[in-house]
N, C-alpha and C positions, 0 to 999 in steps of 0.2 A: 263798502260793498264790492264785492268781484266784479269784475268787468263780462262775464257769461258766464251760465251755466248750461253744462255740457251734460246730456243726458243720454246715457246708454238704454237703450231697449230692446235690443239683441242679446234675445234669452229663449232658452228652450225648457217649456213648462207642457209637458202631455200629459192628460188623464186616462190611463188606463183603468177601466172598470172600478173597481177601489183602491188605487193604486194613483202614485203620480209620479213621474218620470220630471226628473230638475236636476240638472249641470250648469255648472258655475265654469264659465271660460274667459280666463283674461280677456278685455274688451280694446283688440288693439287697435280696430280703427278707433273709435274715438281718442285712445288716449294717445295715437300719434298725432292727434290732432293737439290738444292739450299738449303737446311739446312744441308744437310751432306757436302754437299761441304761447306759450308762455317767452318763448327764445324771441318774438314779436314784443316782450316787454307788457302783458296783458296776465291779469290776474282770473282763474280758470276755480271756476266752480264744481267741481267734476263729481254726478251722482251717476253708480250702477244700478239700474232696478233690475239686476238680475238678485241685487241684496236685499231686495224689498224683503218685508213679515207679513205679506197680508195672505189670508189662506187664500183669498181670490184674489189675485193679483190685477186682472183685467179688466177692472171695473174704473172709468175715467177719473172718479173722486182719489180713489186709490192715488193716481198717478200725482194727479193735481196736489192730493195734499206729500206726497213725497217730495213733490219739487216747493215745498214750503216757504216762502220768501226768497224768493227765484232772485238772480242779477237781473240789470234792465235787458238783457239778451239770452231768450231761453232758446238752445237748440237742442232738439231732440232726432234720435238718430237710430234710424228701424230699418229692418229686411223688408221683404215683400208681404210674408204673411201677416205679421202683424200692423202695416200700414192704416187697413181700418180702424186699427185700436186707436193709433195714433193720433190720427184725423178728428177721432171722438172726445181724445181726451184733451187734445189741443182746444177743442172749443171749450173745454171747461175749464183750463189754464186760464182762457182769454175773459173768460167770467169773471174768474175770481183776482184775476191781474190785465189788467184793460191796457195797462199803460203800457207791459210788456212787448218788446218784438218776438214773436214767435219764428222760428227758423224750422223744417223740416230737409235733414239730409240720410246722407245713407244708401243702398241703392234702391230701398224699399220705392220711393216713388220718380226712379227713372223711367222717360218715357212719355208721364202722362206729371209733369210742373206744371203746365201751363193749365188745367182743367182744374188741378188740385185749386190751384188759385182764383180760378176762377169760380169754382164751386163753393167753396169754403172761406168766406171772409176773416174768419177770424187766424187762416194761416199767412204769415208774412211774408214769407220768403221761402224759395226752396233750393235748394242748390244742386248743382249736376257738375260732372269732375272732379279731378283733384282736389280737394280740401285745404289739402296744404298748401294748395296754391291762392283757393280764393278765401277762405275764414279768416283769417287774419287782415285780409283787406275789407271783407265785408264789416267784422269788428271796428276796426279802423273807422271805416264809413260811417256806422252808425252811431259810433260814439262821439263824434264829432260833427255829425249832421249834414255831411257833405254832400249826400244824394248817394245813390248807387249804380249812374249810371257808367262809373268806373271800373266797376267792383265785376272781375270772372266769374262764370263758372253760376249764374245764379237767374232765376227766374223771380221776379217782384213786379208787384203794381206802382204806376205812375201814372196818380188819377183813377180814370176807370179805363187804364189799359192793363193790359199785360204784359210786359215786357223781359226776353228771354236776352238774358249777356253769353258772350260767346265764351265758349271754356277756354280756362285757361292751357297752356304750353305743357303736352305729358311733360311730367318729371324722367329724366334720361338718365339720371345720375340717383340713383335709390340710395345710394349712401350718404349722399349729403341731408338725406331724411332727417332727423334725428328717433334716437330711438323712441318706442310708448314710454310716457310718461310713467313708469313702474310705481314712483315715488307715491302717486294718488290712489293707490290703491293698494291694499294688505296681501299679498300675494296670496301667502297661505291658507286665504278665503276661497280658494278653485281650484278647482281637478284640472281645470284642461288649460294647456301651455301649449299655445298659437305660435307657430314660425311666419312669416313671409317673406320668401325669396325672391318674389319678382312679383310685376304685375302685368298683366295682360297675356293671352293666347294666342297665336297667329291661326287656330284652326277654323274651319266655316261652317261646322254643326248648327246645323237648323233651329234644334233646342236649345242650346245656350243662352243662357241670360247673363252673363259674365262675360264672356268677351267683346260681345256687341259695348257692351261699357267703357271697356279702354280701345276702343278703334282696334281691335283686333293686330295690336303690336304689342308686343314683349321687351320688356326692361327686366333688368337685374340688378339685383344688390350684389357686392363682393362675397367669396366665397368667407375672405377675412373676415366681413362685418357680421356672416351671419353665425360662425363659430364664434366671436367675441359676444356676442348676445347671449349664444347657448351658455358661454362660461359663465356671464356675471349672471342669469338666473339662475344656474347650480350651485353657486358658490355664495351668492347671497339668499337665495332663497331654496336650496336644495332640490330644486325641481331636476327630475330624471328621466322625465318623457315627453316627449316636444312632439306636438301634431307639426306637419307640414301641410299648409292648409290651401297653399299657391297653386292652380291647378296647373301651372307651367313647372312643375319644380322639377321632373326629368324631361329638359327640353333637350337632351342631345345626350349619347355616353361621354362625353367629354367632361362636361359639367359634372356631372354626377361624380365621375372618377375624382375631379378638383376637389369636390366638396368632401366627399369619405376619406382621398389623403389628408387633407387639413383636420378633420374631426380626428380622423386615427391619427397623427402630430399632436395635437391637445392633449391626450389622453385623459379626455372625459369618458368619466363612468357611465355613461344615460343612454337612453334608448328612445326609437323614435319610431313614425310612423309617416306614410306619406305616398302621395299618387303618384302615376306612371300611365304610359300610356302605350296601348297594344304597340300599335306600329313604332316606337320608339323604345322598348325594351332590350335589350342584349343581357346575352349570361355574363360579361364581364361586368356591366354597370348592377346588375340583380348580386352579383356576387361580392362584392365592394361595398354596398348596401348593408349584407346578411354580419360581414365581417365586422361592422361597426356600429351593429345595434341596432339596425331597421328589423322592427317584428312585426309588423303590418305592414302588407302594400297592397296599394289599393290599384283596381284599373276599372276601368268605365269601358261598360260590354255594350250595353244599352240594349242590342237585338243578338239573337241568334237566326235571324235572317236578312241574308246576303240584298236582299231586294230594299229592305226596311234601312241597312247601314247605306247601299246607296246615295237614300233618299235623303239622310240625314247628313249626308255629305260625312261619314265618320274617317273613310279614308285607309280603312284594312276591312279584312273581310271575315268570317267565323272559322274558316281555318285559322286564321293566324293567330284570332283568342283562345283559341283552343290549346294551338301550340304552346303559345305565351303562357296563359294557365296552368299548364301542364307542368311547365318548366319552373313558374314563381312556385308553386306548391310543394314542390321537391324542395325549394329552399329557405321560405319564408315559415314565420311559426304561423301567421296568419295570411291569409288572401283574403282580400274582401270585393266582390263581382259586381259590378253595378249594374241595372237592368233597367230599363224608362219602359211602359209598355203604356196601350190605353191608345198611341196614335192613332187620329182618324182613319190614316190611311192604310192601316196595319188589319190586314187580312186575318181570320180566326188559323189559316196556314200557316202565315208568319210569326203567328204567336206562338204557337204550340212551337216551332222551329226556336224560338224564343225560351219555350219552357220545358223541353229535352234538353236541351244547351244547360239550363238552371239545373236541372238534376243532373245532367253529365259532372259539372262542377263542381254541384254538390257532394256529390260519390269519390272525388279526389280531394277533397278536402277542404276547397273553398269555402267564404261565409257568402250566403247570396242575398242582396240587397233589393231587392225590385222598388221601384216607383212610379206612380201613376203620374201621364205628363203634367207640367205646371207649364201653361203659354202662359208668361209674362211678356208684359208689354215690348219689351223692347227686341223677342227673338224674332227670328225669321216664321219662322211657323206659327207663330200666332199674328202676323201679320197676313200672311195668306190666307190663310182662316177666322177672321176676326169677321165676316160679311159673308160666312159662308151661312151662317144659317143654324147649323151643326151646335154652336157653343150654349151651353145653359148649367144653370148654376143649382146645386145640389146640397143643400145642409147635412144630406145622410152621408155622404161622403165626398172627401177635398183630396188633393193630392198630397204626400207627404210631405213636403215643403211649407205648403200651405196651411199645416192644422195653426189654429189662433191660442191653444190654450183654454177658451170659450166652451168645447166639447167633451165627451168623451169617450173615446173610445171603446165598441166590443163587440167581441165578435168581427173586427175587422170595420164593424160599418161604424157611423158617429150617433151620440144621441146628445140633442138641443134640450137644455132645460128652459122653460119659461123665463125664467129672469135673464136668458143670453139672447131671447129668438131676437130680441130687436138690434144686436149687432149685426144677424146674418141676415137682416132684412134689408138693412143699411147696405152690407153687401150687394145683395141681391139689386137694388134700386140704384147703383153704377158699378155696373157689370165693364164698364169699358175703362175703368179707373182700376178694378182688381182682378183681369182675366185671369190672373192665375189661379184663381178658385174656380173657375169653369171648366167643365168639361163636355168633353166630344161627344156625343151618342150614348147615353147613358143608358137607354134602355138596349141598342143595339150593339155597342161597342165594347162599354167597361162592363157593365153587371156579368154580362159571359163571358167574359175573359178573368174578370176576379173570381166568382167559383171557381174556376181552372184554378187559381192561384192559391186560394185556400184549400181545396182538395187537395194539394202536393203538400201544404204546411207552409206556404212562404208567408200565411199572413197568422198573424194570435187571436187564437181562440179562447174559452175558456176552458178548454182541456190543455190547453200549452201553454207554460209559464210567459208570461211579461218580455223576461229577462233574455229567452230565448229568441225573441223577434228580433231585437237590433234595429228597431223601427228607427234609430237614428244614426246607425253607423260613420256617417259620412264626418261627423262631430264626435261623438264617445270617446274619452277618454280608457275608458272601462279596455284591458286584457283578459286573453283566456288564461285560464290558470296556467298552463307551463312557461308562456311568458313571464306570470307575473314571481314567478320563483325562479324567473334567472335563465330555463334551459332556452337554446335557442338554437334550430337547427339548420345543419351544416350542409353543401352540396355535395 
């Protein structure tokens, strides 16, 4: 028997109206995980339920019977949205496998370990930090009975306490990582091919739920290590388009320039995709980029009001996305604009200043992305807000981050079928476990602000195909057609 099984649950499954929306994306955290555990000398059970066959995929039996004679160590490993699932189908693991240690990681339940465990008996352990620092030790631990109060990075009971271990030491040195374990999984089973070049953010964005996670510092992988990746998936598995999925990955034109000469050196055929950020743009790093295959660039606009960026500490202003847009558009085949709207404190002024800016964009060429906020636990703004009063939870609509898969979408708003209401009941009854399904003022805030939004077309209806939303852009693999025949245009 393997020493654990490793369960991916970071999958993107949305139903549109008759319609369903399902990408297959290499699962790299887990399986860089499954590389330390194995280089740890530990034999790795490794299941994606992004490959599940069930037409409902979300249903806890589902899960349960996919992880069919689990190792004595099941960890399973989720975003934020699907947390609740998680939670659900964990106790039905715990049913049908009593003896099992249940492990929940990921960053789905940073923030709120200690309540997971304390609410839910049948979850074991939860872990917070680097992985690759503390799984291996935690494996370790359990398999040899030693207790865990050695063990990083991890929240468990002793007795009827709760007890939270200090994370372990960031990893400074990315390259001494090892790479995902490619080998446990059939490559050719996925669209989308995940880079990561660094981890952590130094910026102090309010909404961010990502860099509150790595203490808001930034590490890097070699520019070496991360072209020798691109090669061996081109070359063993012919993969030609690589998301860049790091949100630090243009931290400076220096970098950027390093990386485009090494990739133009290679002379790999492939094309790639990858964010940027307003205040850190230049035409020489944008142009270095165009020359070596970047056909998407992404930048996160969030407001088109100067008041609203402020507040979110963004750090440039809507002149300067303006500029920057102006200028990516001229050279990129694709732009994609990111928009966060719905903030409490976001005036129906600042919005519209928000949604001129989205059709300014629109009119030069941009793809525009909007999203309604997600306060997960760990930002600054839902911490301010968490006692305001203002938060309550809504089945007819989540923010996009947030859908479970459970709904489905039309017309913009969600519809609950009977046989799901009792997940988003479950929601609903620990509201301080999954804030990021709540929202601000619903009847004041979002409902007239999203008419706005679908009056312009930024959300699908059923007079406007599926395909043309991009309800998921920030992940798709999916080009527009002049990309996907080669042309790509020049400054």
């Amino acid at each position: 028997m393997s020493d654990v099984t490793l369960v991916n649950l970071n999958l993107l499954f949305i139903r549109y109206m008759d319609t369903v929306e399902r990408e297959l994306h290499v699962p790299l955290g887990p399986l860089y995980l499954v590389s330390v555990l194995e280089r740890a000398g530990f034999d790795v059970d490794f299941r994606d339920y992004q490959l599940n066959a069930f037409e409902d995929p979300f249903e806890p039996a589902h899960l349960a019977e996919f992880c069919r004679d689990p190792a004595p160590i099941i960890g399973l490993s989720c975003m934020a949205n699907l947390l609740p699932f998680v939670v659900l189908a964990s106790r039905e693991l715990k049913r049908r496998y009593p003896d099992r240690t249940i492990v929940v990681g990921g960053v789905g339940p940073t923030s709120v370990e200690e309540d997971l465990l304390r609410r839910f008996p049948w979850i074991d352990v939860v872990g917070h930090g680097e992985g690759e620092s503390s799984v291996p030790a935690l494996v370790r631990a359990l398999k040899d009975g030693t207790g865990l109060s050695a063990v990083p990075g991890i929240v468990y009971r002793d007795g009827d306490r709760v007890v939270r271990n200090p994370p372990p030491p960031r990893i400074e040195d990315l390259d001494s990582v090892p790479w995902p374990a490619f080998h446990k999984v059939t490559l050719s089973d996925y669209t989308g091919y995940g880079m990561v070049t660094s981890r952590g953010c130094p910026f102090p964005c309010t909404f961010c739920s990502v860099a509150p996670i790595w203490g808001r510092k930034p590490f890097f992988r070699s520019v070496a290590d991360v072209v020798a990746e691109m090669r061996w998936l081109h070359d063993r598995a012919g993969v030609d388009l690589f998301l860049f999925q790091d949100e630090f990955f243009f931290a400076h034109e220096a970098r950027v320039l390093e990386f485009c000469e090494a990739l133009s050196r290679s002379g790999l055929a492939i094309r790639w995709k990858a964010f940027g950020r307003v205040n850190l743009a230049t035409d020489a790093a944008m142009d270095a980029m165009v020359r070596t295959g970047c056909v998407e660039f992404r930048l996160g606009i969030e407001s088109g009001s100067a008041g609203i960026l402020d507040r979110c500490r963004k750090g440039f202003t809507p002149e300067q996305s303006v500029d920057v847009v102006a200028r990516a558009t001229r050279r990129f085949p694709r732009v994609d604009t990111f928009f966060i709207w719905g903030f409490p404190f976001e005036t129906m002024q600042d919005f519209r200043q928000s949604v001129f800016q989205m059709i300014s964009f629109r009119l030069m060429g941009a793809r525009i992305l909007p999203s309604l906020l997600a306060m997960l636990p760990q930002t600054d703004i839902y911490r301010e807000y968490r006692d305001s009063g203002l938060l309550r939870f809504d089945p007819a609509m989540l923010p996009e981050y947030m859908v479970t898969g459970h709904e489905v979408c039309d017309d913009g708003h969600l519809q609950i079928s009977d046989r799901h209401r009792d997940k988003f009941d479950f929601i609903a009854a620990h509201p301080d476990l999954f804030p990021g399904f709540l929202l601000a003022d619903l009847e004041g805030n979002i409902l007239p602000k999203f008419e706005v939004l679908k009056e312009h077309g930024f959300y699908p209806s059923r007079d406007r195909e599926v395909s043309q939303a991009d309800s998921c852009g920030a992940h798709s693999p999916r080009l527009p057609p002049d990309t996907v025949t080669g042309a790509i245009s020049r400054p």
